[in-house]
ROGU-443737 format. One line per field, with one value per residue (C-alpha): residue number from 1; x, y, z. Coordinates in steps of 0.2 Angstrom, whole numbers. Example, Ala and Ser with C-alpha at 12.3 -4.5 7.8 and 13.67 -1.06 7.14 Angstrom:
BEGIN
tipa <- 1 | 2
px <- 62 | 68
py <- -22 | -5
pz <- 39 | 36
//
This chain:
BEGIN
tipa <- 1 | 2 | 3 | 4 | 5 | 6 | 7 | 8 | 9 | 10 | 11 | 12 | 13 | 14 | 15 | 16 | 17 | 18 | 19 | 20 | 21 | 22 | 23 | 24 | 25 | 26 | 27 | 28 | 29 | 30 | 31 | 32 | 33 | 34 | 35 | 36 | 37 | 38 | 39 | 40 | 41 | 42 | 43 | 44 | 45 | 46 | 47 | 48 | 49 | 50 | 51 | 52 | 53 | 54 | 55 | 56 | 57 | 58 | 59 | 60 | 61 | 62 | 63 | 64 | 65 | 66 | 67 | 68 | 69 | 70 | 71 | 72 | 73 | 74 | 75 | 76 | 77 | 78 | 79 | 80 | 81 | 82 | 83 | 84 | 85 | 86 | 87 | 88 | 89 | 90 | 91 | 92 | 93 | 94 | 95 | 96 | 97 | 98 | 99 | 100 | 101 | 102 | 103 | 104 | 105 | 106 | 107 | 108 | 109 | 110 | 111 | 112 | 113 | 114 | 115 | 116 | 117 | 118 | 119 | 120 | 121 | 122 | 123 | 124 | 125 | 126 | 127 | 128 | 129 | 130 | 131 | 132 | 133 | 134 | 135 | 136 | 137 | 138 | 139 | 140 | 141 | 142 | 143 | 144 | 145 | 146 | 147 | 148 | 149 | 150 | 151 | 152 | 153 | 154 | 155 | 156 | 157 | 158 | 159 | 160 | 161 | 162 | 163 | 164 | 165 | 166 | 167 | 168 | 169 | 170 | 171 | 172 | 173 | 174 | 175 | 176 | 177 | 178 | 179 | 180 | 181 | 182 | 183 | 184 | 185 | 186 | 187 | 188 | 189 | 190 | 191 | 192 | 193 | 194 | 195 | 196 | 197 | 198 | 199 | 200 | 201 | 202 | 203 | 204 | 205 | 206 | 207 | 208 | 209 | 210 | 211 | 212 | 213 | 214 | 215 | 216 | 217 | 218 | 219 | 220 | 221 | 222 | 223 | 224 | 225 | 226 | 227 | 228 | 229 | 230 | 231 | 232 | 233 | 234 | 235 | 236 | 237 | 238 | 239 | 240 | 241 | 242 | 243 | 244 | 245 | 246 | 247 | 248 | 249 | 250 | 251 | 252 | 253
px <- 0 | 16 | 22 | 8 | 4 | 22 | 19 | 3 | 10 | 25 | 13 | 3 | 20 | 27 | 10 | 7 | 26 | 27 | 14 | 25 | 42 | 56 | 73 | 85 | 104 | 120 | 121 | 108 | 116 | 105 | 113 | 124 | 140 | 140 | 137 | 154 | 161 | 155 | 159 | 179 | 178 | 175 | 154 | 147 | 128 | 124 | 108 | 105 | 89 | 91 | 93 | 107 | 101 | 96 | 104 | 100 | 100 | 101 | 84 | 76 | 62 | 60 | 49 | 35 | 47 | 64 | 56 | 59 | 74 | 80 | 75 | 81 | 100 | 112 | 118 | 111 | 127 | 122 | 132 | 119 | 115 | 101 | 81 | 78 | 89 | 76 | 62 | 71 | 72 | 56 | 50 | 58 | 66 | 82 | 97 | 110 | 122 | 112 | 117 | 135 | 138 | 149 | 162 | 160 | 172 | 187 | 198 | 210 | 212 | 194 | 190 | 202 | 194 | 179 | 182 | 191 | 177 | 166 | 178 | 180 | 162 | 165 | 178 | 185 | 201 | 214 | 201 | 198 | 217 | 220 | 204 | 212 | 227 | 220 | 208 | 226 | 233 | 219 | 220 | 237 | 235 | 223 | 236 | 248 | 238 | 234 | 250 | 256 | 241 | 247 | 229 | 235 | 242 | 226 | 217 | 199 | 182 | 177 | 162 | 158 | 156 | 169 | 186 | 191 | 192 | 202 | 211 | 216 | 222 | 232 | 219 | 223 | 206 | 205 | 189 | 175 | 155 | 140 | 132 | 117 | 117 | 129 | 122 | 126 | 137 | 148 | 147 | 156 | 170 | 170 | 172 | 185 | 197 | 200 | 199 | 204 | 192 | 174 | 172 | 155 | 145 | 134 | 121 | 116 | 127 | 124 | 137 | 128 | 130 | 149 | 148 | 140 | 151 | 168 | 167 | 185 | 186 | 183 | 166 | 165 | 153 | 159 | 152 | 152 | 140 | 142 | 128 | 127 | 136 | 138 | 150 | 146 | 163 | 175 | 188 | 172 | 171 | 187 | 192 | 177 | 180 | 197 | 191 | 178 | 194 | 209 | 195 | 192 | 212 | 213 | 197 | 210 | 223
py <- 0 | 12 | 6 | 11 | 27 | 34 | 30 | 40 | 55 | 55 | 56 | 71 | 79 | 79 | 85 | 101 | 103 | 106 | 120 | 127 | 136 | 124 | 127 | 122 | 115 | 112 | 97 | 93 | 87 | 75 | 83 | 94 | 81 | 78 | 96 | 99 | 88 | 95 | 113 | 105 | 101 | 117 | 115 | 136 | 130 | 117 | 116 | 104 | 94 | 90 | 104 | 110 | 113 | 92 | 82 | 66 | 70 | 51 | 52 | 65 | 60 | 71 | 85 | 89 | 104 | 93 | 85 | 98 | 103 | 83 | 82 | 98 | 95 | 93 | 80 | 72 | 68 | 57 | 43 | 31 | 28 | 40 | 36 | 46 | 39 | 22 | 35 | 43 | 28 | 19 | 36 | 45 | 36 | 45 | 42 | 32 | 46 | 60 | 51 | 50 | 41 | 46 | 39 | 52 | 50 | 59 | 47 | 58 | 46 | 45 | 62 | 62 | 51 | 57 | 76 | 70 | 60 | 77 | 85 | 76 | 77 | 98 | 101 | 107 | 98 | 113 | 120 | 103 | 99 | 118 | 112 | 96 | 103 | 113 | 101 | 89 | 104 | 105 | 86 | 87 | 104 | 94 | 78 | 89 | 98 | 83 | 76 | 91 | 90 | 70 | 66 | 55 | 42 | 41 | 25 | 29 | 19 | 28 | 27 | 17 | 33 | 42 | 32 | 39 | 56 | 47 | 35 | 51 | 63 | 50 | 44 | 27 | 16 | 5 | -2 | 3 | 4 | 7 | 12 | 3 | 7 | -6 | -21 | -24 | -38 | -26 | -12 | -23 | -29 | -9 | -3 | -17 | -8 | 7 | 18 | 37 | 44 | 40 | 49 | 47 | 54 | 69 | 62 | 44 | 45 | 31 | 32 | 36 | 19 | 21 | 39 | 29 | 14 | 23 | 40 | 45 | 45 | 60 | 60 | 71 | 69 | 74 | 78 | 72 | 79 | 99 | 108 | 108 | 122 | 134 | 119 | 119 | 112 | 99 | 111 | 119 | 99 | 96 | 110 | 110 | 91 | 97 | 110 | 99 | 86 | 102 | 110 | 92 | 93 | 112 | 108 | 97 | 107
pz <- 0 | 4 | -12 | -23 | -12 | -16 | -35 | -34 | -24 | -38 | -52 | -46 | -39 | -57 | -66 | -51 | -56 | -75 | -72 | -59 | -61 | -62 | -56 | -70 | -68 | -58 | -45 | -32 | -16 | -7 | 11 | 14 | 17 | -4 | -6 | 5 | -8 | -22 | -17 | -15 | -31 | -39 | -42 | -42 | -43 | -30 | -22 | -7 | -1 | 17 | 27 | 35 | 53 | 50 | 65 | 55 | 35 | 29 | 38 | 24 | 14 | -3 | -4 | -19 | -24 | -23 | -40 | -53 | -44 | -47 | -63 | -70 | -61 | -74 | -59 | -44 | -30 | -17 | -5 | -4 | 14 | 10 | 13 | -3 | -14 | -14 | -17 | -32 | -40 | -37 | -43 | -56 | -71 | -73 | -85 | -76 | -79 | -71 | -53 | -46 | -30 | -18 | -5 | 9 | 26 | 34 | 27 | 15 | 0 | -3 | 0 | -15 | -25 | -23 | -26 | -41 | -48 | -49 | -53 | -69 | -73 | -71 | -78 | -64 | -60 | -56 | -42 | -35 | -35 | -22 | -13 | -11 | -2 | 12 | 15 | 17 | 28 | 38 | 43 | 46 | 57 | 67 | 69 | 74 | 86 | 95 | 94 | 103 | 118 | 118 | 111 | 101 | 113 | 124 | 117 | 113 | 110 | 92 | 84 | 69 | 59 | 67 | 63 | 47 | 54 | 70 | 59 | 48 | 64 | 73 | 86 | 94 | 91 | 107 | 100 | 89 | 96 | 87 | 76 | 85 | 104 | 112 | 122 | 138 | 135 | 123 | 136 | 149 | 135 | 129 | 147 | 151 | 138 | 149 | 138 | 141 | 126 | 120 | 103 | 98 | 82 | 86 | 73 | 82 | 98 | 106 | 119 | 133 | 143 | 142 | 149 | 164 | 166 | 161 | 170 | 170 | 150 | 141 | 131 | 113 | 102 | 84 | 66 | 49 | 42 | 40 | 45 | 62 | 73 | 57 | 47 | 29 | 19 | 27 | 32 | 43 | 51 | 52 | 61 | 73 | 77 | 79 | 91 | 102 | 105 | 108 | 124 | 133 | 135 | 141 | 152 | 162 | 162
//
């Protein structure tokens, strides 16, 4: 019945649309981490669906006026952890090469790769290339950083969705929880590690229990998404990550 309902709605959406006006071009960003990355790779028109103020934008459901705007993008970017990407599809018929999929995490390689990939489709390979290497310098900045507040030799329990950014910025991953909420058979072998650090992920955290059975570690919860907290490329998360980790230490000190 869902099935058929959303068929319906898609139907009507596209005929109220053609009689409305129709925002034509550029790429569509399902949220605003694929916008990030098509900003680095030199895009000028990018619009993006979920919006930025979202705590949880996988979770966005398309709109009646995201239609024209998808089907009038010269490109529709997306990672594919998205709820809409299954309601595009089942949807509107798109040509195969209107849709790029993404990689999207902090680790530096495939933040390469992927800005490259757009930047390919653009044209734009020289911007995405400087972009590229202050997005580099910012990740190193923020290894060094916490190599100077000895961050980096504390061992932490890290998120699912947050090891690439402490993979790439030197943090020691004792063990990895989520991205369900951990059971308590996995709390009492996550608390057994003695970690000093619980990064968890400031769109699902799920670390609570571990902020109760480990009360001497230090609790952050990071981005990785932009959006939040002003962030909108990901020299903007990277350096507010950086941030929220650099304060715990000065707290102590």
């Amino acid at each position: 019945m869902k099935t058929i309902n959303l068929l319906f709605l898609t139907l009507v959406l596209l005929i109220q649309c053609k009689n409305g006006p129709s925002p034509e071009g550029g790429i569509v960003a399902t949220n605003a981490w694929t916008a990030a990355y098509a900003q680095a790779a030199g895009a000028d028109h990018i619009t993006v669906l979920a919006p930025y103020e979202m705590v949880h934008p996988s979770e966005y459901e398309m709109r009646p006026g995201d239609i024209a705007r998808i089907e009038n993008a010269d490109l529709v970017l997306y990672a594919g952890y998205e709820v809409m990407i299954g309601q595009i599809k089942t949807g509107l018929a798109l040509p195969d090469e209107k849709m790029l999929a993404i990689a999207t995490s902090y680790d530096y390689t495939e933040i390469e790769q992927s800005v490259m990939q757009i930047a390919k489709i653009l044209k734009t390979e020289d911007i995405a290339r400087k972009n590229l290497k202050e997005i580099k310098r910012s990740l190193e900045e923020a290894k060094e950083a916490f190599r100077k507040q000895g961050l980096d030799t504390l061992p932490a329990l890290v998120h699912f969705f947050q090891q690439s950014f402490a993979a790439e910025t030197g943090i020691i991953s004792a063990a990895v929880f989520g991205p369900a909420p951990p059971e308590p058979k996995q709390i009492l072998a996550l608390t057994q590690t003695r970690a000093a650090l619980i990064i968890d992920n400031g769109h699902n955290p799920v670390g609570g229990p571990l902020r109760e059975t480990m009360e001497d570690a230090w609790h952050v919860e990071l981005l990785n998404f932009p959006g939040l907290y002003g962030t909108r490329t990901l020299e903007d998360v990277i350096r507010f990550n950086a941030e929220k980790l650099l304060e715990l230490n000065a707290s102590e000190e």
